[in-house]
N, C-alpha and C positions, 0 to 999 in steps of 0.2 A: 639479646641472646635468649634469654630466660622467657620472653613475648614467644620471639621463632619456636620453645620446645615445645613450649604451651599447647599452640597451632599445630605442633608436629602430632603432640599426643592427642590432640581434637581429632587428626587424621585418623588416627591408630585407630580410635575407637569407634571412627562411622565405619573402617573398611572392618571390621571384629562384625558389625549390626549386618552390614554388606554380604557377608559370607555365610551369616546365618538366615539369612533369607532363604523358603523355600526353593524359590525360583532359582535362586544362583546354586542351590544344589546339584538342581536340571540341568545346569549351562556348565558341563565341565570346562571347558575353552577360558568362561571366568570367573570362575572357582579360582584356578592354575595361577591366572592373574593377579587375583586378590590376595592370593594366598603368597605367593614370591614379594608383592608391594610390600605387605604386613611384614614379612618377615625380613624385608631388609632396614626397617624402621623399629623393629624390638627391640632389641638392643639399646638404641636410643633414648627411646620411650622407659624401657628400665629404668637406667643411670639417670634420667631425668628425674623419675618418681623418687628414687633413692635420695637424690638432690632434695626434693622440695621433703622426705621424710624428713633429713636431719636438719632441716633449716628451721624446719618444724620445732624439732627437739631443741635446738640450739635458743633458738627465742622463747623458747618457753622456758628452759633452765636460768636464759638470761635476768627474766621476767622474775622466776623467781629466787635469784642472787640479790636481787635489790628488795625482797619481799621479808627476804627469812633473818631471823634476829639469833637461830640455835648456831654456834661456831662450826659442833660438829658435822648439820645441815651442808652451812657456806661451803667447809670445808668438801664436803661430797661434790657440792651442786660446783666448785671451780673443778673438781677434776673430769665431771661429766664435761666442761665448756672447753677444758683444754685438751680431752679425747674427739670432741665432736668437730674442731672448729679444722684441723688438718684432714678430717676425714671431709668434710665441705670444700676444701682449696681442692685435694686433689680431684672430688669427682667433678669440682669447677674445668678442672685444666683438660679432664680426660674430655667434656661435654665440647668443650671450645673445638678439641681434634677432631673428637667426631662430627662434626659441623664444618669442617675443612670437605672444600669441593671436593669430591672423590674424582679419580683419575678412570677417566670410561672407562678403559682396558686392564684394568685390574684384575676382572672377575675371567680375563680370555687366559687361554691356554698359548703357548709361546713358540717360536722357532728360534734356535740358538745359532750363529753360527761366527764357527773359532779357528783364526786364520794365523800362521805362523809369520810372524815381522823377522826383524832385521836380524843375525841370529844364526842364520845357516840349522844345521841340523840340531844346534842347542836350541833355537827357537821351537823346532817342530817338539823335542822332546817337550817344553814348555808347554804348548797347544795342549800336546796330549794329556801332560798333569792337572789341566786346566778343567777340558772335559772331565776327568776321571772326578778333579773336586766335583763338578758340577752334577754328575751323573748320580754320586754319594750323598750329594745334598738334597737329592730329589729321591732317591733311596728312602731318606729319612721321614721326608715331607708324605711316600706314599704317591709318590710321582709318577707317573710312565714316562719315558725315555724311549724314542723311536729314533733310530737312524736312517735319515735321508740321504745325503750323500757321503762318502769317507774320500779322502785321498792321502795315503798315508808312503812311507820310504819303513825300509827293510829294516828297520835299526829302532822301530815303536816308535817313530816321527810320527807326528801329525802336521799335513801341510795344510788343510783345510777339513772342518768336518760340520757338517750343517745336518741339526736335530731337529725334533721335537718333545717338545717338555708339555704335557697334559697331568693338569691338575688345580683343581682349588686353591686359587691366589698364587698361580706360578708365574702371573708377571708382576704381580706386586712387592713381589718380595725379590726377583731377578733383574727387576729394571735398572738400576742403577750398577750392574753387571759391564754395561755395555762404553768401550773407552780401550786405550789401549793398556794391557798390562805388562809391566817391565820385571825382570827378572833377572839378579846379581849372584850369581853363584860360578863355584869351579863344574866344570862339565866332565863326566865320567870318563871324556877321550883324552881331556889336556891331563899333559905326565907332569910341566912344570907347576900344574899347582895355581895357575893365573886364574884371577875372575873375570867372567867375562860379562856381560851386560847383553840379555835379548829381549825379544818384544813377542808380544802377541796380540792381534785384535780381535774383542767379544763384539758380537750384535747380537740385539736381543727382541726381536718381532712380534707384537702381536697379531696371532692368527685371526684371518680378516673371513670373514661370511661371505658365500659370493653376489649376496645381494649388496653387500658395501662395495665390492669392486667388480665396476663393468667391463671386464677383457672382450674385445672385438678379436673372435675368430679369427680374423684376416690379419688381424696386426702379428700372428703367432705364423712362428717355425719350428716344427715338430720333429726331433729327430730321431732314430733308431739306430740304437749302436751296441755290439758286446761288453758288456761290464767287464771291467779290467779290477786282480785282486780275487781275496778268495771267496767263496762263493760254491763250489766242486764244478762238475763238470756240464751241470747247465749253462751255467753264464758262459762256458767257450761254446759252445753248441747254438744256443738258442738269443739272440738279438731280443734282449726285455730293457735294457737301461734308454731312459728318455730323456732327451736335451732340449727344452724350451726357451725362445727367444723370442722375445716382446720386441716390434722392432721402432714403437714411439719412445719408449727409455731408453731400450739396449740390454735391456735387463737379461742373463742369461738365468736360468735353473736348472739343475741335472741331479736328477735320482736314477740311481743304480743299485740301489739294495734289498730291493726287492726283488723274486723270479720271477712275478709278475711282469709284464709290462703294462697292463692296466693299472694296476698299485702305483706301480713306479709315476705312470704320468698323472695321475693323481693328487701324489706326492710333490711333484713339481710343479701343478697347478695350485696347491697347497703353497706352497714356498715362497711364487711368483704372485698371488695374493697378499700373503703378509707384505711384500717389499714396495708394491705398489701403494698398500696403507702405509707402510711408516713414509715413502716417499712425498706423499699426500699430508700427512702431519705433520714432517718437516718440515712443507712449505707453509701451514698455516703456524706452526709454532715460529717459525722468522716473523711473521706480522703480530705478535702479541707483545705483550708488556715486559717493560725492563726486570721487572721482579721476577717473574715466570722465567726469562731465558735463562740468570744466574741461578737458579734455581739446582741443587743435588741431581744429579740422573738426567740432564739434558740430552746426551748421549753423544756429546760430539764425539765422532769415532775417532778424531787426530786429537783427544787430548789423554795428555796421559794422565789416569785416574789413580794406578795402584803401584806399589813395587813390592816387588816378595825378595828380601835382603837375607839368601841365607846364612853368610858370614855371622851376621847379628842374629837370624833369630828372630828376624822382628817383619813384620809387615806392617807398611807406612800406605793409609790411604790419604792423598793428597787433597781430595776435594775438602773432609771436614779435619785433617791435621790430627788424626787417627794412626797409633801405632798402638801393635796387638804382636805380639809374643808365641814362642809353638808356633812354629812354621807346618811343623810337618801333620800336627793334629787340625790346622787351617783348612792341608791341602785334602784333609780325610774328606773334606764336605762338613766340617763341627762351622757354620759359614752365618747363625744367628746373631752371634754379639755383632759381626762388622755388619750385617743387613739392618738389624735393629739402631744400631746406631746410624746409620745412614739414615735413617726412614723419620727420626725423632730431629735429625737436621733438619729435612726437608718440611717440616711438619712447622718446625720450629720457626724457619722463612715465609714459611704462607702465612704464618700466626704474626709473622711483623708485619706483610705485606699487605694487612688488613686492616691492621693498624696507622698505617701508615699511605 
């Protein structure tokens, strides 16, 4: 590992000579380049240098523990060995994570979309809370939140509602989102007071370039229709909402929330890209290794990942056997403890799966 960082920071420092070259002043195209390479390797290249400082320091203290004959000396030179030697484990541990194959689509912007399960209109009410955490969470992060399509009932049901989520690491930190989520509570309509158990299901896409997905023209049905829902009195007037269907998957997409109807089909070509990529890495994630598919965040949509127990108070994530407390400050979007901990799982499995 320590060979690999070596190498890493031999990098760092030809692309540093690279940039300061006149010539690559002249070449903004890679300037741009060099300049994003370096900087997604700094970090690294740090925590490395920091490593080999106190390894530095650490042998040299050791060096001289076996040198020195004054007590008072020893007595220094052990507490410098026992401040230094934890400060080495952990930037050991953090070095190992950062050397975990990064996930390509970390660095893309997302589409969300959150569908009401079994549940009747307690589910939808569900969806809705779901969005609302998520929309808060991205609030926080400094997020944008665009809404693609809504389909919602009179009573703040959500039966379906497909977003976008733009921003720095919003699938990295959202990925593991995606599963279905269970929900145990009394519903504002039941008078007896009964719990009742509903579902909801997350998808979480990353937004695909359209150089990664080649749509054939021919294969699309384009459709024009009045947005149904509020809107004022254009969307009854003026046919802007667009419905595409890909006719080699089946795949439909429909946006209607914009008065555009350029926007809108835009927006559905947008939608119908992401689902064609995750469709595409499903299939290549079936043909990979046993370690990878048991893996945190795989995103099978039929399994059930979370339940929000408000009886108790308590929200139970199934995958790492996580329960977390304050429901209601969960559903604010406060969404870091249960992502971080998910994320230190996943981290945790590739770190055996290397080993092993």
């Amino acid at each position: 590992m320590l060979n690999r960082l070596k190498n890493i920071e031999k990098h760092y420092l030809d692309l540093e000579q690279q940039i300061a070259m006149p010539e690559t002043a002249s070449d903004l195209q890679r300037l741009q380049v060099l300049a994003k390479e370096r900087a997604s390797i700094e970090n690294l290249v740090t925590k490395y240098r920091q490593y080999v400082a106190i390894s530095k320091s650490l042998e040299e203290a050791k060096t001289m523990l076996n040198e020195e004959s004054d007590e008072d000396m020893i007595t220094l030179t052990k507490q410098e060995i026992d401040n230094l030697e934890p400060q080495l484990e952990q930037l050991f541990q953090e070095l190992r994570v950062a050397l975990l194959p990064k996930d390509s689509n970390d660095d893309r912007d997302i589409i969300m979309e959150i569908r009401a399960g079994a549940g009747g209109d307690e589910a939808g009410l569900f969806a809705a809370d779901l969005f609302r955490m998520y929309s808060r969470y991205a609030q926080s992060k400094g997020w944008e939140i665009d809404i693609v399509n809504l389909n919602e009932s009179g009573i703040g049901a959500i039966k379906e509602i497909v977003f976008e989520v733009k921003g720095k690491g919003a699938f990295s930190r959202l990925k593991y989102e995606m599963g279905v989520h269970r929900v145990q509570r009394v519903p504002a309509t039941e008078s007896s007071g009964r719990i009742h158990t509903s579902t909801a299901t997350v998808a979480v896409l990353p937004q695909a370039d359209e150089v990664e997905v080649s749509i054939n023209p021919d294969d699309l049905k384009i459709d024009i229709f009045h947005s149904g829902g509020a809107g004022g009195q254009n969307v009854n007037k003026v046919a802007t909402a667009v419905r595409i269907t890909h006719f080699p998957t089946g795949i439909v997409t429909i946006c209607q929330d914009e008065r555009s109807q350029l926007r809108n089909k835009l927006k559905a070509m947008s939608v119908l890209r992401a689902r064609l990529l995750d469709l595409e890495q499903r299939k290549q994630d079936a043909a990979i290794t046993k370690q990878r598919r048991s893996q945190v965040g795989t995103g099978d949509r039929a399994e059930k990942i979370r339940t929000y127990n408000f009886p108790q108070d308590r929200l139970s994530d199934h995958r790492i056997n996580l329960s977390l407390r304050n429901l209601p400050r969960i559903l604010e979007g406060n969404l870091d403890e249960l992502i971080n901990s998910l994320t230190a799982e996943d981290q945790s499995k590739q770190l055996e799966a290397q080993l092993t």
